[in-house]
Structures are given as structure tokens and as C-alpha cells.
N, C-alpha and C positions, 0 to 999 in steps of 0.2 A: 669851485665845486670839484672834489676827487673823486674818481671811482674806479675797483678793478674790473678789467677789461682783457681779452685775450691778447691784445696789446701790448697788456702791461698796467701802470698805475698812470693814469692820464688824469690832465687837470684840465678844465675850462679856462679859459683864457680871454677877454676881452681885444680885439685886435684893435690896429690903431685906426682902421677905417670903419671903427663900429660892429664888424665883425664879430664874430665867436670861433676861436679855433682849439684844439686838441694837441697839449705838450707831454710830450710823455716823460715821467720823472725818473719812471726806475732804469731804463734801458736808457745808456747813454751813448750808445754808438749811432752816428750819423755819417752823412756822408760816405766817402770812399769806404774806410771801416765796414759801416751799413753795407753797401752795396758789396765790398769784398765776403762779409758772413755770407749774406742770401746767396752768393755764389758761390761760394763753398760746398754748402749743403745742396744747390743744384749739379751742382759736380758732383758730388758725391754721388746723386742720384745717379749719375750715368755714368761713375764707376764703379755703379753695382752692376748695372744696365752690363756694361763691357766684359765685367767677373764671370756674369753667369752666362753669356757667350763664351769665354773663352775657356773656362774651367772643363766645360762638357767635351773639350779635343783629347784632351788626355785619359779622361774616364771612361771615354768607350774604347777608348785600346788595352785599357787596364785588367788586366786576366782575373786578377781576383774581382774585380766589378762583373765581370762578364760572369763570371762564374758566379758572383751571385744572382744575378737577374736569370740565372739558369741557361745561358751562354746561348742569348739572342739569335735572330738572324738577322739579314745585315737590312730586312726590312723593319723589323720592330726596333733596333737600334734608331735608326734611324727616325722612328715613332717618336719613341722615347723622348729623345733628343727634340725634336719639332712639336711636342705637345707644350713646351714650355711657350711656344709661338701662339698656339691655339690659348693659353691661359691670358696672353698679352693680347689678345685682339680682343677678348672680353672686359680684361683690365682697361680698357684706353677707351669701349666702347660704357663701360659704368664711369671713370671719369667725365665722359661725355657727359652720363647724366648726374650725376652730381655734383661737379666740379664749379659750378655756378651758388650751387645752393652752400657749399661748405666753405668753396674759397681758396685761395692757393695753397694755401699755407697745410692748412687742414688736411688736402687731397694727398699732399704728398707723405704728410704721417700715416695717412692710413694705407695708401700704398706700400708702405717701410715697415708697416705694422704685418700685412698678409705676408710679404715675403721672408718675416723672421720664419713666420710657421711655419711657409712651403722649405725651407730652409731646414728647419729640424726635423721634419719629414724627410728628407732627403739621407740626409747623413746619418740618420737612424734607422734606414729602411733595411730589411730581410729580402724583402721578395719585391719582383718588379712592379706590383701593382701599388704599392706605396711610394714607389719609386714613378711614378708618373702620374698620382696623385700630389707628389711635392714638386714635379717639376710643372703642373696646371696650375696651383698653386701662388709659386715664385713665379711664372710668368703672369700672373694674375696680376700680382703686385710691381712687376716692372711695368706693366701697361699703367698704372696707375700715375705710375712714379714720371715714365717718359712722358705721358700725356699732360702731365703739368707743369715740369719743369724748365721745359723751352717758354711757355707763357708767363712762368711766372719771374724768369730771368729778363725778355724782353718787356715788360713792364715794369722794369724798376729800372733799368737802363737809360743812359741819356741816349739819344740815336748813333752818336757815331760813336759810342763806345758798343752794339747791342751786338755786332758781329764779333769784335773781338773776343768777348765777354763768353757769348756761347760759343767758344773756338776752344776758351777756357774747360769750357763742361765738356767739351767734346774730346779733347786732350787727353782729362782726366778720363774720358771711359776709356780713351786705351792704353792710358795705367794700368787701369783693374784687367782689361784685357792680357796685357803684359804681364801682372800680376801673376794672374792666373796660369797661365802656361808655364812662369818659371817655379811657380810653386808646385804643379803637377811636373813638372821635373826634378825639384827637389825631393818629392814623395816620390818618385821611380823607386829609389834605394829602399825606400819601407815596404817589406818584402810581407805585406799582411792588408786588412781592409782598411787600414790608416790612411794606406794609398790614395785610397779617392773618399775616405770619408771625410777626415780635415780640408782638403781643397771644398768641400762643399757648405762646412760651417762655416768655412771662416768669411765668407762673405756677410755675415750678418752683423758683425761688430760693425758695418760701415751704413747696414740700416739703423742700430742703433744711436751711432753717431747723429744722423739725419734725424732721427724722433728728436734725442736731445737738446739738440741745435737749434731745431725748427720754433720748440715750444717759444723761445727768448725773442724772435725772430716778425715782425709787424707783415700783413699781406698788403698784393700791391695796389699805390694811390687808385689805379682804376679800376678794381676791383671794389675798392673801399667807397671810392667816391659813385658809385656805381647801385651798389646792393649794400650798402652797410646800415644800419639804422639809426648813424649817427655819420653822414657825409663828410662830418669834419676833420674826422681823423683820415682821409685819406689825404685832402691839404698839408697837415700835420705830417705823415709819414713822407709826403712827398717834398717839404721842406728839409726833414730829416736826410731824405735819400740825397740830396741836393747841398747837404750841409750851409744851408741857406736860412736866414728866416724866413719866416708864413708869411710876411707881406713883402718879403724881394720882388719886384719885378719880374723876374726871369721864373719862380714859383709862380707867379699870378699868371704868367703867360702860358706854362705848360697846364698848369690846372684850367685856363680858359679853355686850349686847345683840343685836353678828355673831353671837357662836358660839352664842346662843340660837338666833337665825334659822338659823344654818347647822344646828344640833341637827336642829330642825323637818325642814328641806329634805333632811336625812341619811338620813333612814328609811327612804328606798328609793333604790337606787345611782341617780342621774342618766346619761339618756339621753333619744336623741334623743324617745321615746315621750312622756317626763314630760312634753314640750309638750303631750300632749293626754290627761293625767291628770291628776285632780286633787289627789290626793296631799295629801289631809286640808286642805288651802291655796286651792282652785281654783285650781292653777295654768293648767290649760287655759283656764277663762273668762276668768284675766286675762292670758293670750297673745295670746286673739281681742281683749281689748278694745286690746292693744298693734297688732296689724296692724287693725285698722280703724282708729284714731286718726290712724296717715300713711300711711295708704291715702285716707282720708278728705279728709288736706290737701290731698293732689293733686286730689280732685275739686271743690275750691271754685276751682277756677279758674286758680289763681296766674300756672303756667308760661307762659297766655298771655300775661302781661305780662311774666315775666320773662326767658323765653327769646327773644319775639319784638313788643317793645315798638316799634321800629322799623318792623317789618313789618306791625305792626296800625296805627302813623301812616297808613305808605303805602300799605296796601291800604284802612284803613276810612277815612280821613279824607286821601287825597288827597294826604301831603307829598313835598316833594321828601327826595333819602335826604342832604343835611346838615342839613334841620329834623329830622327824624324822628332821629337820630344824636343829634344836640342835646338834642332833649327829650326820651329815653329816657334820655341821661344826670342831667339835672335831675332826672326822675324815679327815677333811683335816690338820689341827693342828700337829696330828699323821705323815702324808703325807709327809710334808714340812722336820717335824723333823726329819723323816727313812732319808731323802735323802740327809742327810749330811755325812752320811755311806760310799754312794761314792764318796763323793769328794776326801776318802783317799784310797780306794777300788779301784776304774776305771783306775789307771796307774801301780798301783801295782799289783793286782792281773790280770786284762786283760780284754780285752774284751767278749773271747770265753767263759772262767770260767766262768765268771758273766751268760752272756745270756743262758745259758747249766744250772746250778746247780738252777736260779729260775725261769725257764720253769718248774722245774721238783718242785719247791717247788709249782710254782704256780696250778700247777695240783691236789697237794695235799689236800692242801687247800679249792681248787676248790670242789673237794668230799666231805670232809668234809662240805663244806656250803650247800649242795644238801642233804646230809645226814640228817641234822640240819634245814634247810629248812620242808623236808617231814615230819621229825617228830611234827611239831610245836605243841609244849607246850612250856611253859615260861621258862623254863632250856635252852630246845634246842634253842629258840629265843639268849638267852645269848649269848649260845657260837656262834649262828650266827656270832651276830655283833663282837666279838673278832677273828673270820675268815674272814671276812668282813676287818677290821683292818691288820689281818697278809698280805691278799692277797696284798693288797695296799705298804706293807715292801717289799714283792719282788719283787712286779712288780717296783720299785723304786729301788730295787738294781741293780736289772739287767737288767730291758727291757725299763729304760728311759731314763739320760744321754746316756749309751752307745749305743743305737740304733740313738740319734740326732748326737754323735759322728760318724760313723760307717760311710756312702756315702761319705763324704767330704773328708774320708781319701782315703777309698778303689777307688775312683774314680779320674783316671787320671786329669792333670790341662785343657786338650783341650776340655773334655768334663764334668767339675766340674758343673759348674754352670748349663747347662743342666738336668746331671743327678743328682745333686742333688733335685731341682727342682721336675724333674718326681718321684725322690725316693719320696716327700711330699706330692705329687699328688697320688701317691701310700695309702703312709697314710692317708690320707683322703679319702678316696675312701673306704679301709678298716673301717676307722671312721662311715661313711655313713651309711655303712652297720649293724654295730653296733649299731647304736644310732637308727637306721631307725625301726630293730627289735623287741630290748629289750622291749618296751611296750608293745605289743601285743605275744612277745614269754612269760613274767612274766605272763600276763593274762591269757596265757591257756594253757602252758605246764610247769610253775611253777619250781619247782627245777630242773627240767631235760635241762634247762636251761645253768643252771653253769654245767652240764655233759660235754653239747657239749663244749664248753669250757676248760675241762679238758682236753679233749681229744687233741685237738688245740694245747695247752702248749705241750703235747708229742712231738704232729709233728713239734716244732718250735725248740725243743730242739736237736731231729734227724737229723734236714736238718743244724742244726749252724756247730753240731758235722762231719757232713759228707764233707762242704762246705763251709764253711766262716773263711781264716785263720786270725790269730792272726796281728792288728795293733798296738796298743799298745806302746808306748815306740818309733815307729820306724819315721822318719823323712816323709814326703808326697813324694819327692822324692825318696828315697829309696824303699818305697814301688812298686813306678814302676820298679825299676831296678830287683825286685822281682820276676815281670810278662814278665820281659826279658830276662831273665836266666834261666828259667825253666828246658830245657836241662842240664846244664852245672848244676845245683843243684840235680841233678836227684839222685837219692841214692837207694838203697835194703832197703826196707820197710818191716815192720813185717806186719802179714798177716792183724789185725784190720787194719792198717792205708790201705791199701792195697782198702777201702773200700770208704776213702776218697779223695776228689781230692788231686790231686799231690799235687797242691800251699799249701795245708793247711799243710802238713804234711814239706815241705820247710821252710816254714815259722817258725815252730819250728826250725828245724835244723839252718836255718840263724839266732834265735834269741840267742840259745845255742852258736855258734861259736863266735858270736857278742859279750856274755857275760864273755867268754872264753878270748878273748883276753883284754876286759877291765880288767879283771884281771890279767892279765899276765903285761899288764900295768900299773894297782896300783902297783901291784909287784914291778916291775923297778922302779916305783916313790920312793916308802918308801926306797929299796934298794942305 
């Protein structure tokens, strides 16, 4: 029996164990293939994400910009600029509610969808109030886009591909970031409103991309096997993903281990509430650990560089706005190039390591820039900007892939798409705040600036260390059965751990036992 489907053209199928499953005929990409598209287009998601961060550095130093918005002050600028944050925490909090009912796949088309129009609002705009109704807009539809894209990347992942994978998406936003500032360099020369209106369309051929891509594109098995009204096509896509047949073993085993976790997450109907229940799972605890994690990101600093790399040249160190243009662009260059680091870091070494060891780099850093700041003479400008530069190494080692990774894992499947969502809504909110400040905190309290900051990376590093265990390596399901063991993992802790929650210090101990017996099982194999 055939039928069309958003899918695609899917057949029924008899399985060899009696079954019934879902082959799709027209889409023939499977496997790696499969898994490299849907990655694609979540990348791309986040280097729209990256573009319209980083486009906004060069268009508020741009004279013809300023002189149209009727030449700001450096608090409305900064409005301006941070209302695109206010659009995105509304964005990530209607994914929140919708993102269940439509699907992965879906949420992110219609996030690509609002941000083409906050887009041509933009680059079309006369006067500033259209100019910050298109950046409410475009931030509307990047909360859409971020709040699904991490979920619906680590769901079609095998596990120990799911950090590399979003290392990928995360890479790619600081393409688009790089992008963006060498293109607003490139328009320096366009002595007209060319200057900053093309840097502003041209982000949209990459949501188009994303609509197109998306339509050919299946949502994920647990999504499918989940909420679809046909459960079998999540088997089927999950074969596909797995370039496996539907009755492999190792498909039967992953599809066992959703509808186990989905089993768990079952027992009481899902609602907005179960975010702050814990439902035999802690799912409330690991919601807060999901909104503080990028809420967090935002307060190590970042957006000062990223949003106003330019503007911290020429307010803290003096340049003129085509040096400053210049080496914001290098400096994203640098950016891009740090964060291939972890694409081989974030599965091996882990998640807690990473966010712990460059909290604590980024702090240093941080004094140092404030140190080098205060002094300002031309030495100390130097080493500025090569602090400037480190800062950007660590916060890309450690506080970017793996904070986009982080909610999708630690957060149960009944309430994923929820709280992932709120965790982006989180980050943005944080964002807000950042981007809302940094002008008028540069203006008048100068280096002590990056202090408060320093200080920040401490306390992100203290609360990781005390309270956020180890994902890493471990399957999404497993992870719950983590938070349902608790007792029965309970152990005599030395007195440091003593200090941390329970889970975190488990968490080690289940991944030692874990790796205790893969070897005991190479063993036997080579034996």
C-alpha cells in the first residue's frame, strides 16, 4: 500500500518478523548521506544564527546607516541591535510551544520563513522604526531556528558521532559570522546605503536554502516514533539514518531503547508543568541545568566581541573604523579556525573538562585585557588585541559547541523540545543583556568592563564543577536511566565530591564501569 506523506512516497511493507514497516521510495539518501543533509541544513541554521550576530558590527559604525536611523545615540544603537535578542527569546519560547506539535522538521521552516521577512524589512527600511521592527522580526525566527536545530541534529545522531556533528553546526555559525564581517568590509568601499543594505539581505538566500532542503528531508525517529500517527515511519527513517535495514539488530536495539525512554517519560501526560516536575527522572533539575548552561554562555562575555568587535577596536584602543573593520574580520578568521579544535576535543575529552578548564582560561584573559586596556599605550593596545584573539580560542573551546550540545542531551525526550527551546530563550535573554550594556558600559567604565566579566567565567566554572554531570559518549536514553537510579548508584564519596550533586559524581562512576567492561570485552574479542 503507497501513500504521499511529508516524508515522501512511503510503502507498507511487511517485515520478516510479522511486522509492518515504512520504506520510503522517492528519497533515496540514507545513512551517512541522510545524516550529512539533516546536518547541513542545521548548519546552516546556525549560520544564519552567526550572520546576523556578526553583520550588526559593521552597520552600526556605518555613517550612512547611522544617518539613516537619524544618527542614534549610542543607547538606542544599542536598542536597536539587542532587540533582535528580544525577537529570539520569543522565537525559542513559541518553538517551545509548538515545536511538539509540528515537528522538527517543520519548526525550522517556519523559523526560515519569519526571518526571510524580518530580513526584507531590514534592508528596505527608511527610518529606524522599521529597522527594529525587522530586527524583532529576524530575531523571532532565529529563536525558532536555534531552538530546534540542536534537537533535531542530536536525534538523528548515533552517540558518539552527536558532539562532533553539532561542533559541525556550530563551526558553520562562525562562517556566517566571518562571513558577515568580511562582507561588511568589503562594502566599506560602497560609498552609498549599499553599505549596509546588502550585508543585510544577503543573509536570506541561506534561509532559503534551509526551506528547500528541509521540504526533501524525513523528521527524527523519536519524534516520529513518538507523536506521528503512523509510528512506523520513525523505525523506517531510523533504518535509513543508520543505512541499515528495519530488522538489523542494532535498529531493533536503538528503536527498543526510544520507546524504553519514551515508556519512562509516558507515565504522566506531558505538559507545560512536567518542566518543573520531576517525574521519577528529575526532569525539573535537568531543565534548570539546561537554562543555566546558555544562560551562562552569555555571561562569559562573548557578545562583546562578537557583536561589537569593531566598536571595542575604536572605543578601547583608538582605531580608525577601516583598521577596526579589518581586524574584526581576521578576528573572526582566527574564530572559525580555533573551533575545529573541537570537533576532535568535545567527545574525547568531554563536556565538564572543556566548560571548567576555559571558564577559568577565559577569566584570565579577561584581566589581562583590562590590565592592557588601562594602560593604553601602543604596546599595551598590541597585546590587547592578541587577548582579544585568545579570549575568542576559549570561549570556542569550551563555551560553544558544547553548551549547543548540552539541553538536548541532559533533557528528557517528554520535555526536549520544550526545554530546549526555554534553554535558547534563556540564551538570548542573557544575549540581550550583553549586547544591551556593552556600549554604554565601554563608554564609561572602560576596562573594568572585561573585570565584571572575569569574574562571571569564575562563577560558571564553580556551578559546572559543582552541578552539571558528564554527557559525553553516553546514548539520550541512558542518560535518563541515570536520573532513575540514583539510589541504587549511590556510593561513599570522598569528601570534594561530597560538595557536588549526587548525579555528577555517578555519572563518573557509571562512565568508569562502562568503560571497565568495554574492555573486559575487547579483551574476550582479541582472546
Amino acid at each position: 500500500m503507497s501513500d504521499a506523506t511529508d516524508e515522501g512516497i512511503v510503502e507498507t511493507v511487511e517485515g520478516t518478523r510479522g511486522g509492518a514497516y515504512v520504506e520510503d521510495r522517492r528519497n533515496k539518501l540514507s545513512g551517512s548521506l541522510l545524516v550529512a543533509a539533516i546536518t547541513s541544513v542545521c548548519s546552516s541554521g546556525f549560520l544564519l544564527f552567526g550572520y546576523d550576530q556578526g553583520v550588526m558590527s559593521g552597520i552600526v559604525i556605518s555613517r550612512y546607516w547611522l544617518a539613516q536611523m537619524g544618527h542614534p545615540s549610542t543607547i538606542m544603537v544599542s536598542t536597536i541591535t539587542a532587540l533582535y535578542d528580544v525577537g529570539a527569546v520569543f522565537g525559542a519560547i513559541g518553538a517551545a510551544v509548538v515545536g511538539d506539535r509540528l515537528g522538527r522538521k517543520r519548526t525550522l521552516m517556519l523559523g526560515c520563513a519569519v526571518l526571510i521577512i524580518g530580513t526584507i524589512l531590514m534592508a528596505t527600511c527608511f527610518e529606524r522604526v522599521q529597522m527594529m521592527f525587522g530586527r524583532i522580526l529576524t530575531g523571532l525566527g532565529i529563536g525558532f531556528i536555534t531552538s530546534v536545530t540542536p534537537v533535531y541534529q542530536s536525534e538523528i545522531s548515533p552517540a558518539a558521532q552527536r558532539g562532533w556533528q553539532v561542533c559541525c553546526q556550530l563551526s558553520t555559525m562562525l562562517f556566517g559570522l566571518m562571513l558577515a564581517y568580511w562582507i561588511n568590509y568589503g562594502f566599506f568601499y560602497q560609498q552609498n546605503s549599499v553599505q549596509w543594505r546588502f550585508p543585510l539581505a544577503f543573509q536570506a538566500v541561506f534561509a532559503i536554502y534551509c526551506i528547500t532542503v528541509t521540504v526533501f528531508l524525513p523528521d527524527t525517529p523519536r519524534w516520529l516514533l513518538r507523536y506521528s500517527a503512523s509510528p512506523e515511519k520513525g523505525t523506517a527513517v531510523l533504518a535509513r539514518l543508520r543505512g541499515k535495514h528495519i530488522n538489523d539488530l542494532q535498529v531493533q536495539q536503538e528503536k527498543k531503547e526510544i520507546l524504553d525512554a519514551i515508556e519512562i517519560e509516558n507515565r504522566e501526560e506531558g505538559t507545560w508543568l512536567d518542566l518543573f516536575r520531576g517525574a521519577g527522572i528529575s526532569a525539573n533539575k535537568r531543565f534548570y541545568l539546561a537554562l543555566g548552561i546558555q544562560f551562562m554562555q552569555q555571561m562569559s562575555g562573548i557578545n562583546i566581541v562578537t557583536y561589537y568587535a569593531p566598536t571595542l577596536f575604536q572605543t578601547s584602543l583608538g582605531m580608525s573604523q577601516h583598521l577596526a573593520l579589518l581586524l574584526g574580520a581576521l578576528l573572526q578568521v582566527w574564530y572559525l579556525g580555533a573551533s575545529f579544535v573541537t570537533w576532535y576535543t568535545i567527545d574525547r575529552i568531554g563536556r565538564r573538562k572543556l566548560f571548567i578548564s576555559m571558564a577559568v582560561g577565559m577569566c584570565a584573559v579577561l584581566v589581562a585585557e583590562a590590565i592592557c586596556v588601562s594602560i593604553s599605550n601602543t604596546q599595551a593596545a598590541i597585546a590587547a588585541v592578541v587577548f582579544v584573539f585568545a579570549f575568542e580560542a576559549c570561549f570556542t573551546w569550551g563555551w560553544m559547541a558544547t553548551v549547543w550540545c548540552y539541553p538536548p542531551e541532559i533533557l528528557p525526550l517528554k520535555i526536549r523540545a520544550k526545554g530546549a527551546a526555554l534553554a535558547t530563550a534563556a540564551d538570548f535573554l542573557g544575549n540581550f543583556i550583553v549586547v544591551e550594556i556593552t556600549p554604554p558600559a565601554l563608554q564609561n567604565i572602560g576596562y573594568k568592563t572585561y573585570i565584571i566579566f572575569a569574574v562571571l567565567n569564575i562563577v560558571n566554572a564553580i556551578i559546572v564543577w559543582a552541578f552539571y554531570p558528564e554527557t559525553a559518549g553516553s546514548t539520550l536514553e541512558s542518560i535518563d536511566f541515570l536520573f532513575t537510579n540514583t539510589d541504587e548508584l549511590e556510593t561513599k564519596r570522598p569528601f570534594y565530591h561530597q560538595l557536588q550533586w549526587s548525579v555528577v559524581y555517578q555519572a563518573e562512576e557509571v562512565k568508569q564501569r562502562l568503560s571497565i567492561k568495554q574492555d573486559i570485552m575487547n579483551g574476550d574479542r582479541l582472546a
